[in-house]
N, C-alpha and C positions, 0 to 999 in steps of 0.2 A: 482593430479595436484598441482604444488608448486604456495601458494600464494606470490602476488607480497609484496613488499616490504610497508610497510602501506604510507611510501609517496606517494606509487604511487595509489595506491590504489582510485577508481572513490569518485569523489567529494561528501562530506556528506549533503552540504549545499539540493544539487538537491533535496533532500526527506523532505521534511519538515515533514511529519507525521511522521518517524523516527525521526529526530531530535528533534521534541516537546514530543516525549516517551521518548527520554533518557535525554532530560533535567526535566521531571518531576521524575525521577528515581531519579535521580540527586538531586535535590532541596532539599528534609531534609537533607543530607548530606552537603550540600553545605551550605545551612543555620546554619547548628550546626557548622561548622568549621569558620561563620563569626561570630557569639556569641561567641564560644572558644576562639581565639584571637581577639573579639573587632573591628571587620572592618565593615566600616561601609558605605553602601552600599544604591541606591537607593531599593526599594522591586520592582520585576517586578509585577504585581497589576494578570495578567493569569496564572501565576505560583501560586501566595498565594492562590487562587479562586479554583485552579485547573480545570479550562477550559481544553472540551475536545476534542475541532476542534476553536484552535484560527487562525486568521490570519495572512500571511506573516510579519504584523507588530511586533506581539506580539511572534510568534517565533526567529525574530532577534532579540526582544529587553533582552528572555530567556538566548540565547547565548551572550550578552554583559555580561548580568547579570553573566553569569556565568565564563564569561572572567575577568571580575572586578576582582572576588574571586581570580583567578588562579594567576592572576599576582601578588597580595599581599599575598598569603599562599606561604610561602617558604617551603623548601624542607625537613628542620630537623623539622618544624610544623607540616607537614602533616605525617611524621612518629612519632610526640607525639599524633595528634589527631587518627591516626589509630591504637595504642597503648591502648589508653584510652579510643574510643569510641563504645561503646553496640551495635551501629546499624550497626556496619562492618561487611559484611560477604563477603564470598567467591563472590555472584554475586555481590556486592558492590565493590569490586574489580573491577572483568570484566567491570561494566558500566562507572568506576575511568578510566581504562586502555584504553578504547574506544575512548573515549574524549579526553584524550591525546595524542592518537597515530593518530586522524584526525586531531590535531591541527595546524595550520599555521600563521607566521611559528615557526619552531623547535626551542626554543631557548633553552640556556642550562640549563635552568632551568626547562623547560618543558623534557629537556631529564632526569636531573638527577632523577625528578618525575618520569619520565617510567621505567627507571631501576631500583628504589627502589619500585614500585608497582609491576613489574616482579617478583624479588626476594620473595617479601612479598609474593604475591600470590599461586609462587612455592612451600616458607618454609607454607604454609596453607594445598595446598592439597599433597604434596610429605609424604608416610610411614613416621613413628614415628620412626621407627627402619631402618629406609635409611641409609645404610652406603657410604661414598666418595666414594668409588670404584661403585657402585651401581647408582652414579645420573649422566651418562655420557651424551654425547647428545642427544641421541635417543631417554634417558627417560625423559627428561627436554623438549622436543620437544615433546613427548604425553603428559607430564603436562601442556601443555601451547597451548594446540590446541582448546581449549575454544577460547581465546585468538586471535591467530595466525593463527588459521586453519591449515593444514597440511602443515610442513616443511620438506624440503630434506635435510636431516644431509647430507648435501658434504661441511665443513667450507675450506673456500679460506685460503690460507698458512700467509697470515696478519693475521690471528685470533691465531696462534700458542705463538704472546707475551704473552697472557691469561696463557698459562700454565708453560712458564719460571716465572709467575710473584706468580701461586699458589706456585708452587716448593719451593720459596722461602718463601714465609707463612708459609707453611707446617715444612718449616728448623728450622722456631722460637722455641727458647726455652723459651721465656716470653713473655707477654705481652710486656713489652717495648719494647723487639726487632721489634714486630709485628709494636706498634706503630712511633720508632723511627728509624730505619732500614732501610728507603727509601723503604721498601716494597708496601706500602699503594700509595705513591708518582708514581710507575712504573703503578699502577694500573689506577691512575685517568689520569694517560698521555693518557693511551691507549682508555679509553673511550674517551678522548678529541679528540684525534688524528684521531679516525675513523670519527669524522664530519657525513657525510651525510650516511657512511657506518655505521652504527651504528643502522640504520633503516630496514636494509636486513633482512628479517626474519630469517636468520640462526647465524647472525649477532646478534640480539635481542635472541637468545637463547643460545649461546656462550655467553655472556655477565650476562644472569640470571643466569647461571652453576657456572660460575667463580665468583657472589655473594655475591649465596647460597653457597657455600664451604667456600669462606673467612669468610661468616658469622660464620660458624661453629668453622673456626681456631679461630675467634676470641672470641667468647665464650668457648671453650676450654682452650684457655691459661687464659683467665679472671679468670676463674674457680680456674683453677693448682695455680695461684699466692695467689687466697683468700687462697687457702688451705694450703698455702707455711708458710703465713703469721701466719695462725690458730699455725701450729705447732712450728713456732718462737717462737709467744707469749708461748705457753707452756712447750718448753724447757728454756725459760728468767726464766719464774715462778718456774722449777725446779731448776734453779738454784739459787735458792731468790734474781732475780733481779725484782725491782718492780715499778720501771722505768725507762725509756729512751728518750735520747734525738729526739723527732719527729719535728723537726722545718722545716725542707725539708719536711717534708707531712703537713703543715700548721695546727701542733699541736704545743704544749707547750714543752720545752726544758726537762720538767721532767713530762711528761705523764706516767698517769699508766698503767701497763699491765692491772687490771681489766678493764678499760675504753675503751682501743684500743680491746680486746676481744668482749664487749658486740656491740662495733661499728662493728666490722666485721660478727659479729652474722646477725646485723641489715644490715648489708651490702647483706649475702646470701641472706637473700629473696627478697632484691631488683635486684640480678642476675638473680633471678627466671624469672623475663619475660625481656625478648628483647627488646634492644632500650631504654626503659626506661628515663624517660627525667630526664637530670642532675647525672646523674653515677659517682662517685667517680673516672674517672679511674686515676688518674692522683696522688692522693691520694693511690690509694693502689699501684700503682706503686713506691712512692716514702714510703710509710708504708714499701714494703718489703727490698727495700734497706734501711731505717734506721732500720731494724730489723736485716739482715744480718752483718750490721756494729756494731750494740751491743754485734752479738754472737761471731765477731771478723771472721765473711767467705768472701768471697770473691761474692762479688755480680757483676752482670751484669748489673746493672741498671745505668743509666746516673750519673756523680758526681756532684756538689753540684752548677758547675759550668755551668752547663745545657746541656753538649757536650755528645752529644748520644752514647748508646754502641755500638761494634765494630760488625757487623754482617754479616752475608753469602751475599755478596751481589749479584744482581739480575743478570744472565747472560743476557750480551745486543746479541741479533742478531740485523737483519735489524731492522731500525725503525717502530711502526708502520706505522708513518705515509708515509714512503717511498714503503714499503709494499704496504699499503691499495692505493694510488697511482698506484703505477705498475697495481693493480686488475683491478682500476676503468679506465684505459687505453685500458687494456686487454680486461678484458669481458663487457665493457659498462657499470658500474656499476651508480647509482643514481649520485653520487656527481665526481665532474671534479678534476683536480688537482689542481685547484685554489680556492676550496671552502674550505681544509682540514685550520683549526684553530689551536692555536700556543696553546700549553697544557695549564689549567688555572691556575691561580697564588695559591699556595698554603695558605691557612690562617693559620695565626701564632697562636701557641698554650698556650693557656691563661696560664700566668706570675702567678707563686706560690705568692700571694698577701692573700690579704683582701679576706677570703672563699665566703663572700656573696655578693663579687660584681659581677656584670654578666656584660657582657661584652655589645658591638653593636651589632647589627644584621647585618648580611653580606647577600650575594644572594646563597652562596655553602655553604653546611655545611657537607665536608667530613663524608662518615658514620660513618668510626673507627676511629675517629683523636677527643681529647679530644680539643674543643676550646672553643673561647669566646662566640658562636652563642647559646651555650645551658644553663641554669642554672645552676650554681654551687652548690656546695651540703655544707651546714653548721654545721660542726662538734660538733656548738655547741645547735644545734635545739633540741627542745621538741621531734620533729615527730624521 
Protein backbone atom coordinates (compact mmCIF):
# COMPACT_ATOMS: atom_id res chain seq x y z
CA UNK A 1 0.00 0.00 0.00
CA UNK A 2 1.38 3.41 -1.17
CA UNK A 3 1.69 6.00 1.74
CA UNK A 4 0.11 9.19 1.50
CA UNK A 5 2.00 12.11 0.85
CA UNK A 6 3.34 13.30 4.67
CA UNK A 7 1.05 16.51 4.41
CA UNK A 8 -1.59 14.57 4.27
CA UNK A 9 -0.69 12.30 6.48
CA UNK A 10 -3.27 11.97 10.13
CA UNK A 11 -2.51 14.72 12.53
CA UNK A 12 0.63 14.26 14.88
CA UNK A 13 -0.52 16.69 17.52
CA UNK A 14 -3.71 13.90 18.31
CA UNK A 15 -0.95 11.45 20.12
CA UNK A 16 0.51 13.18 22.65
CA UNK A 17 2.48 10.11 24.02
CA UNK A 18 4.07 10.11 20.65
CA UNK A 19 4.74 13.33 20.42
CA UNK A 20 6.34 13.70 24.03
CA UNK A 21 8.76 10.51 22.71
CA UNK A 22 10.01 12.28 20.00
CA UNK A 23 10.44 15.35 21.49
CA UNK A 24 12.51 13.88 24.13
CA UNK A 25 14.53 12.04 21.37
CA UNK A 26 14.87 15.25 20.10
CA UNK A 27 16.05 17.33 23.08
CA UNK A 28 19.93 16.70 23.33
CA UNK A 29 20.16 17.29 19.82
CA UNK A 30 18.06 20.23 19.87
CA UNK A 31 19.84 21.47 22.83
CA UNK A 32 23.55 21.06 21.43
CA UNK A 33 22.53 22.93 18.21
CA UNK A 34 21.23 25.95 20.49
CA UNK A 35 24.71 25.98 22.37
CA UNK A 36 26.54 25.58 18.80
CA UNK A 37 25.06 28.64 17.51
CA UNK A 38 24.21 30.72 20.64
CA UNK A 39 20.31 30.77 20.63
CA UNK A 40 18.87 31.41 23.20
CA UNK A 41 15.86 30.07 24.19
CA UNK A 42 13.40 29.83 27.21
CA UNK A 43 14.42 25.72 28.80
CA UNK A 44 11.03 23.90 28.81
CA UNK A 45 11.59 22.81 32.82
CA UNK A 46 9.65 18.66 31.50
CA UNK A 47 12.01 18.15 28.91
CA UNK A 48 15.35 19.26 31.20
CA UNK A 49 13.70 16.71 34.23
CA UNK A 50 12.79 14.29 31.57
CA UNK A 51 9.33 13.71 32.95
CA UNK A 52 7.71 10.62 31.77
CA UNK A 53 3.83 11.13 31.52
CA UNK A 54 3.64 15.04 31.42
CA UNK A 55 0.54 16.98 30.72
CA UNK A 56 -1.05 18.39 27.67
CA UNK A 57 0.57 21.62 28.95
CA UNK A 58 3.90 20.65 29.06
CA UNK A 59 3.79 18.74 25.90
CA UNK A 60 2.73 21.92 23.95
CA UNK A 61 5.14 23.94 25.53
CA UNK A 62 8.06 20.88 24.33
CA UNK A 63 6.92 21.49 20.83
CA UNK A 64 7.15 25.59 20.99
CA UNK A 65 10.33 24.84 22.54
CA UNK A 66 11.23 22.96 19.71
CA UNK A 67 9.61 25.23 17.25
CA UNK A 68 11.82 28.27 18.62
CA UNK A 69 15.09 26.25 17.60
CA UNK A 70 13.75 25.30 14.10
CA UNK A 71 12.96 28.70 13.14
CA UNK A 72 16.46 30.19 14.10
CA UNK A 73 18.80 27.09 12.95
CA UNK A 74 18.95 27.72 9.27
CA UNK A 75 19.71 25.42 6.74
CA UNK A 76 23.55 25.66 5.87
CA UNK A 77 23.79 25.45 10.27
CA UNK A 78 22.09 22.47 10.45
CA UNK A 79 24.29 20.75 7.73
CA UNK A 80 27.74 22.33 9.71
CA UNK A 81 26.06 21.00 12.97
CA UNK A 82 25.27 17.46 11.39
CA UNK A 83 28.91 17.68 10.09
CA UNK A 84 30.43 18.23 13.22
CA UNK A 85 28.29 16.68 15.69
CA UNK A 86 29.21 12.91 17.52
CA UNK A 87 25.69 12.40 18.47
CA UNK A 88 24.25 12.06 14.77
CA UNK A 89 23.39 8.95 13.76
CA UNK A 90 21.42 7.26 11.27
CA UNK A 91 18.14 7.24 13.75
CA UNK A 92 18.86 10.84 14.58
CA UNK A 93 18.21 11.40 11.39
CA UNK A 94 14.84 9.50 11.03
CA UNK A 95 13.56 11.53 14.36
CA UNK A 96 15.21 15.11 12.45
CA UNK A 97 13.07 13.93 9.38
CA UNK A 98 9.81 13.14 11.38
CA UNK A 99 9.41 16.41 12.84
CA UNK A 100 9.91 18.02 9.84
CA UNK A 101 7.92 16.33 7.47
CA UNK A 102 4.71 16.75 10.31
CA UNK A 103 5.48 20.24 10.38
CA UNK A 104 2.98 23.16 9.62
CA UNK A 105 3.11 24.87 7.93
CA UNK A 106 5.72 23.89 5.02
CA UNK A 107 7.82 26.72 4.74
CA UNK A 108 10.79 26.93 2.54
CA UNK A 109 12.98 26.62 4.99
CA UNK A 110 11.43 23.75 6.57
CA UNK A 111 11.48 22.18 2.89
CA UNK A 112 15.13 23.01 2.25
CA UNK A 113 15.76 21.15 5.87
CA UNK A 114 13.97 18.04 4.41
CA UNK A 115 15.67 17.66 1.30
CA UNK A 116 19.06 18.03 2.79
CA UNK A 117 18.20 15.56 5.80
CA UNK A 118 16.92 13.05 2.79
CA UNK A 119 19.88 13.36 0.87
CA UNK A 120 22.17 13.15 4.18
CA UNK A 121 20.36 10.24 5.36
CA UNK A 122 20.53 8.32 1.81
CA UNK A 123 24.41 9.36 1.36
CA UNK A 124 24.62 7.56 5.23
CA UNK A 125 22.90 4.22 4.50
CA UNK A 126 23.37 3.95 0.53
CA UNK A 127 26.86 1.21 -0.49
CA UNK A 128 30.17 2.67 -0.36
CA UNK A 129 30.78 1.43 -3.73
CA UNK A 130 27.07 2.67 -5.16
CA UNK A 131 27.81 3.63 -8.43
CA UNK A 132 25.16 6.57 -10.51
CA UNK A 133 23.83 4.03 -12.56
CA UNK A 134 23.11 1.76 -9.45
CA UNK A 135 20.95 4.53 -7.17
CA UNK A 136 17.83 4.71 -9.43
CA UNK A 137 14.40 5.08 -7.91
CA UNK A 138 13.59 1.85 -6.77
CA UNK A 139 16.74 1.91 -4.81
CA UNK A 140 16.44 5.28 -3.25
CA UNK A 141 12.76 4.38 -2.40
CA UNK A 142 14.03 1.01 -0.39
CA UNK A 143 16.73 3.49 1.23
CA UNK A 144 14.24 5.64 2.43
CA UNK A 145 11.35 3.45 3.56
CA UNK A 146 12.54 4.00 7.27
CA UNK A 147 11.49 7.28 6.37
CA UNK A 148 8.64 7.11 3.89
CA UNK A 149 7.31 3.77 4.33
CA UNK A 150 6.62 2.09 1.02
CA UNK A 151 6.71 4.19 -2.15
CA UNK A 152 5.24 3.34 -5.72
CA UNK A 153 8.12 4.29 -8.12
CA UNK A 154 5.49 5.59 -10.97
CA UNK A 155 7.10 9.41 -10.92
CA UNK A 156 4.47 11.91 -12.73
CA UNK A 157 6.17 13.25 -16.19
CA UNK A 158 6.73 17.06 -14.10
CA UNK A 159 9.43 15.14 -12.27
CA UNK A 160 11.41 14.40 -15.76
CA UNK A 161 13.16 18.27 -15.23
CA UNK A 162 15.25 16.37 -12.53
CA UNK A 163 17.01 14.55 -15.19
CA UNK A 164 17.57 17.22 -17.98
CA UNK A 165 18.97 19.12 -14.98
CA UNK A 166 21.53 15.93 -13.79
CA UNK A 167 22.55 15.52 -17.58
CA UNK A 168 23.87 18.69 -17.52
CA UNK A 169 25.95 18.19 -14.14
CA UNK A 170 27.08 15.35 -15.33
CA UNK A 171 28.39 17.59 -18.96
CA UNK A 172 30.51 19.79 -16.41
CA UNK A 173 33.98 19.57 -16.99
CA UNK A 174 35.00 21.78 -13.68
CA UNK A 175 33.87 22.77 -10.94
CA UNK A 176 33.12 26.37 -12.20
CA UNK A 177 31.09 25.17 -14.80
CA UNK A 178 29.12 23.21 -12.15
CA UNK A 179 29.00 26.20 -10.07
CA UNK A 180 28.70 28.97 -12.66
CA UNK A 181 26.67 27.28 -15.56
CA UNK A 182 23.14 27.87 -14.42
CA UNK A 183 23.16 24.21 -13.65
CA UNK A 184 22.69 24.57 -9.95
CA UNK A 185 20.04 27.66 -10.70
CA UNK A 186 17.73 24.91 -12.94
CA UNK A 187 17.94 22.86 -9.96
CA UNK A 188 16.65 25.18 -7.10
CA UNK A 189 13.71 26.28 -9.64
CA UNK A 190 12.53 22.94 -9.76
CA UNK A 191 12.37 22.37 -6.15
CA UNK A 192 10.77 25.71 -5.89
CA UNK A 193 8.51 25.15 -8.45
CA UNK A 194 6.85 21.95 -7.30
CA UNK A 195 5.38 23.89 -3.98
CA UNK A 196 3.16 21.55 -2.50
CA UNK A 197 4.21 18.73 -4.84
CA UNK A 198 7.28 18.33 -3.45
CA UNK A 199 5.60 16.48 -0.43
CA UNK A 200 4.37 13.43 -2.68
CA UNK A 201 6.21 10.53 -1.52
CA UNK A 202 7.55 9.78 -4.92
CA UNK A 203 8.05 13.41 -5.25
CA UNK A 204 10.36 13.37 -1.98
CA UNK A 205 12.35 10.42 -3.52
CA UNK A 206 12.97 11.88 -6.97
CA UNK A 207 14.27 14.77 -5.27
CA UNK A 208 16.72 12.74 -2.85
CA UNK A 209 18.14 10.77 -6.06
CA UNK A 210 18.59 14.00 -8.03
CA UNK A 211 20.72 15.26 -4.50
CA UNK A 212 22.64 12.47 -3.86
CA UNK A 213 24.02 12.32 -7.64
CA UNK A 214 24.55 16.21 -7.72
CA UNK A 215 26.22 15.65 -4.45
CA UNK A 216 28.60 13.37 -6.11
CA UNK A 217 29.23 15.43 -9.46
CA UNK A 218 30.02 17.88 -7.16
CA UNK A 219 32.52 16.36 -5.13
CA UNK A 220 33.99 14.72 -8.16
CA UNK A 221 34.75 17.73 -10.11
CA UNK A 222 36.08 19.52 -6.55
CA UNK A 223 38.22 16.78 -6.53
CA UNK A 224 39.66 16.65 -10.53
CA UNK A 225 40.20 20.59 -10.00
CA UNK A 226 42.39 20.19 -6.52
CA UNK A 227 44.27 17.62 -8.67
CA UNK A 228 44.38 19.90 -11.75
CA UNK A 229 45.92 22.49 -9.64
CA UNK A 230 48.40 19.98 -7.74
CA UNK A 231 50.00 19.16 -11.18
CA UNK A 232 50.04 22.97 -12.25
CA UNK A 233 51.97 23.92 -9.36
CA UNK A 234 54.42 21.13 -10.44
CA UNK A 235 55.04 21.61 -13.90
CA UNK A 236 55.38 25.81 -12.69
CA UNK A 237 58.21 24.23 -10.46
CA UNK A 238 59.69 22.19 -13.33
CA UNK A 239 59.93 24.79 -15.09
CA UNK A 240 61.68 27.23 -12.34
CA UNK A 241 58.92 29.35 -12.01
CA UNK A 242 58.45 30.19 -8.25
CA UNK A 243 55.99 32.44 -8.38
CA UNK A 244 52.79 33.70 -9.66
CA UNK A 245 50.50 36.13 -9.84
CA UNK A 246 47.23 34.80 -7.55
CA UNK A 247 45.42 38.09 -6.90
CA UNK A 248 42.11 36.61 -8.45
CA UNK A 249 42.29 33.89 -5.82
CA UNK A 250 42.75 36.52 -3.05
CA UNK A 251 46.55 35.86 -2.78
CA UNK A 252 49.49 38.12 -3.22
CA UNK A 253 50.68 39.12 -6.79
CA UNK A 254 53.85 37.17 -6.36
CA UNK A 255 52.82 33.91 -4.26
CA UNK A 256 55.08 30.97 -4.06
CA UNK A 257 54.64 27.75 -5.56
CA UNK A 258 56.03 26.23 -2.26
CA UNK A 259 53.06 28.01 -0.38
CA UNK A 260 50.06 27.56 -2.72
CA UNK A 261 51.41 23.52 -2.82
CA UNK A 262 51.32 23.04 1.12
CA UNK A 263 47.84 25.14 0.97
CA UNK A 264 46.32 22.65 -1.38
CA UNK A 265 47.99 19.67 0.61
CA UNK A 266 45.88 21.41 3.48
CA UNK A 267 43.07 21.84 1.18
CA UNK A 268 42.79 17.77 0.49
CA UNK A 269 41.86 16.79 3.74
CA UNK A 270 39.64 19.35 4.31
CA UNK A 271 37.69 17.71 0.86
CA UNK A 272 37.85 14.61 2.79
CA UNK A 273 34.40 15.17 4.49
CA UNK A 274 31.37 16.78 3.02
CA UNK A 275 29.86 20.03 3.47
CA UNK A 276 32.46 21.02 5.52
CA UNK A 277 31.91 24.71 6.77
CA UNK A 278 33.86 27.40 4.89
CA UNK A 279 35.45 25.41 1.84
CA UNK A 280 37.75 27.34 -0.28
CA UNK A 281 35.59 26.74 -3.36
CA UNK A 282 35.77 29.80 -4.85
CA UNK A 283 39.59 29.92 -4.12
CA UNK A 284 40.57 27.00 -5.89
CA UNK A 285 38.32 27.88 -8.56
CA UNK A 286 40.09 30.92 -9.30
CA UNK A 287 43.90 29.17 -7.89
CA UNK A 288 43.31 27.05 -11.20
CA UNK A 289 42.63 29.72 -13.51
CA UNK A 290 45.51 31.84 -12.30
CA UNK A 291 47.67 28.60 -12.64
CA UNK A 292 46.38 27.92 -16.11
CA UNK A 293 47.28 31.61 -17.13
CA UNK A 294 50.88 31.31 -15.75
CA UNK A 295 51.39 28.07 -17.85
CA UNK A 296 50.19 30.26 -20.77
CA UNK A 297 46.69 27.23 -21.44
CA UNK A 298 43.68 28.15 -22.06
CA UNK A 299 41.33 27.84 -19.01
CA UNK A 300 37.54 27.73 -18.53
CA UNK A 301 37.28 29.48 -15.67
CA UNK A 302 35.44 32.89 -15.36
CA UNK A 303 37.87 36.08 -16.45
CA UNK A 304 39.04 38.48 -14.09
CA UNK A 305 35.80 40.40 -14.81
CA UNK A 306 33.53 37.88 -13.18
CA UNK A 307 31.47 36.81 -16.37
CA UNK A 308 30.88 33.03 -16.08
CA UNK A 309 32.18 30.41 -18.49
CA UNK A 310 30.34 29.36 -21.47
CA UNK A 311 28.72 25.96 -20.89
CA UNK A 312 26.22 23.08 -22.13
CA UNK A 313 23.30 24.64 -21.19
CA UNK A 314 20.37 22.97 -19.61
CA UNK A 315 17.73 21.79 -22.17
CA UNK A 316 14.26 23.52 -21.23
CA UNK A 317 11.10 21.39 -21.84
CA UNK A 318 7.72 22.31 -20.17
CA UNK A 319 8.09 24.08 -17.06
CA UNK A 320 8.18 22.71 -14.08
CA UNK A 321 5.93 24.44 -12.75
CA UNK A 322 3.37 24.26 -15.74
CA UNK A 323 4.04 20.44 -15.62
CA UNK A 324 3.54 20.05 -11.88
CA UNK A 325 0.13 22.14 -12.48
CA UNK A 326 -1.32 20.02 -15.40
CA UNK A 327 -0.54 16.84 -12.66
CA UNK A 328 -2.16 18.44 -9.69
CA UNK A 329 -5.35 19.12 -12.12
CA UNK A 330 -5.27 15.81 -13.43
CA UNK A 331 -4.77 13.49 -10.71
CA UNK A 332 -5.95 15.73 -7.68
CA UNK A 333 -2.71 16.17 -6.55
CA UNK A 334 -1.99 18.05 -2.71
CA UNK A 335 -1.45 21.65 -3.97
CA UNK A 336 -3.97 23.69 -6.50
CA UNK A 337 -2.63 25.70 -9.29
CA UNK A 338 -2.71 28.72 -7.33
CA UNK A 339 -0.42 27.56 -4.38
CA UNK A 340 2.69 26.87 -6.99
CA UNK A 341 5.64 29.75 -5.74
CA UNK A 342 7.52 31.98 -8.20
CA UNK A 343 11.40 30.15 -7.88
CA UNK A 344 13.52 31.85 -5.10
CA UNK A 345 15.84 34.60 -5.52
CA UNK A 346 19.13 33.47 -6.01
CA UNK A 347 22.00 34.74 -3.35
CA UNK A 348 24.83 36.59 -4.70
CA UNK A 349 28.05 34.88 -4.49
CA UNK A 350 30.58 36.59 -2.09
CA UNK A 351 32.84 39.44 -3.79
CA UNK A 352 36.67 38.32 -4.11
CA UNK A 353 37.50 40.85 -1.15
CA UNK A 354 38.95 40.83 2.40
CA UNK A 355 39.27 36.43 2.90
CA UNK A 356 38.10 36.98 6.56
CA UNK A 357 35.07 38.88 6.15
CA UNK A 358 32.01 36.64 6.33
CA UNK A 359 29.25 37.83 5.03
CA UNK A 360 25.10 38.24 6.66
CA UNK A 361 23.21 35.54 7.08
CA UNK A 362 20.37 35.10 4.68
CA UNK A 363 17.39 32.23 5.08
CA UNK A 364 18.61 29.85 1.79
CA UNK A 365 21.99 28.89 1.57
CA UNK A 366 22.29 27.02 -1.87
CA UNK A 367 24.15 23.61 -1.18
CA UNK A 368 26.71 23.98 -4.01
CA UNK A 369 26.93 27.82 -4.47
CA UNK A 370 30.03 29.42 -2.69
CA UNK A 371 28.31 32.55 -0.80
CA UNK A 372 28.34 35.09 1.86
CA UNK A 373 25.96 32.72 4.29
CA UNK A 374 29.17 30.42 5.07
CA UNK A 375 32.66 31.28 6.63
CA UNK A 376 35.22 32.25 4.49
CA UNK A 377 38.53 30.48 4.68
CA UNK A 378 41.76 32.62 5.55
CA UNK A 379 44.73 32.01 3.63
CA UNK A 380 46.51 33.37 5.93
CA UNK A 381 45.60 31.31 9.18
CA UNK A 382 47.78 29.30 11.65
CA UNK A 383 44.98 26.37 11.31
Amino acid sequence: MTQQPPSQLPDATQDLAALWANARRLHPIYADMAREFAIEVPACPDLEAGTETPGRESVEQAQQWLNEIDEKVQVHQLRQFLQTSSCMDVDCLIDLLQHCLHKNPKTDSVRDKIDFLLVQYFSQIAPTDMKDDDADLESVARGLAPVLGDVEVKPPVWLNALHRVLDSAQRCRSLDELLHGGVLEQGRKAKAQAAELFYMPIALVAFTRFGYLMRRVFFRLMHEDLNHVLEGLNELDEKGIETIDCRRAQFSPQEPIIRLRMICQSWKVMFQAEYSSGQPLRMLVDLRASIDAALGRDSATPNNSGSPAKTSSVKQGPSLAESAKKAARVKGAAASAGDFVKPAAIPEVASAGNPTQTGAVVDEVPEFEISAEAPQWNPNSES
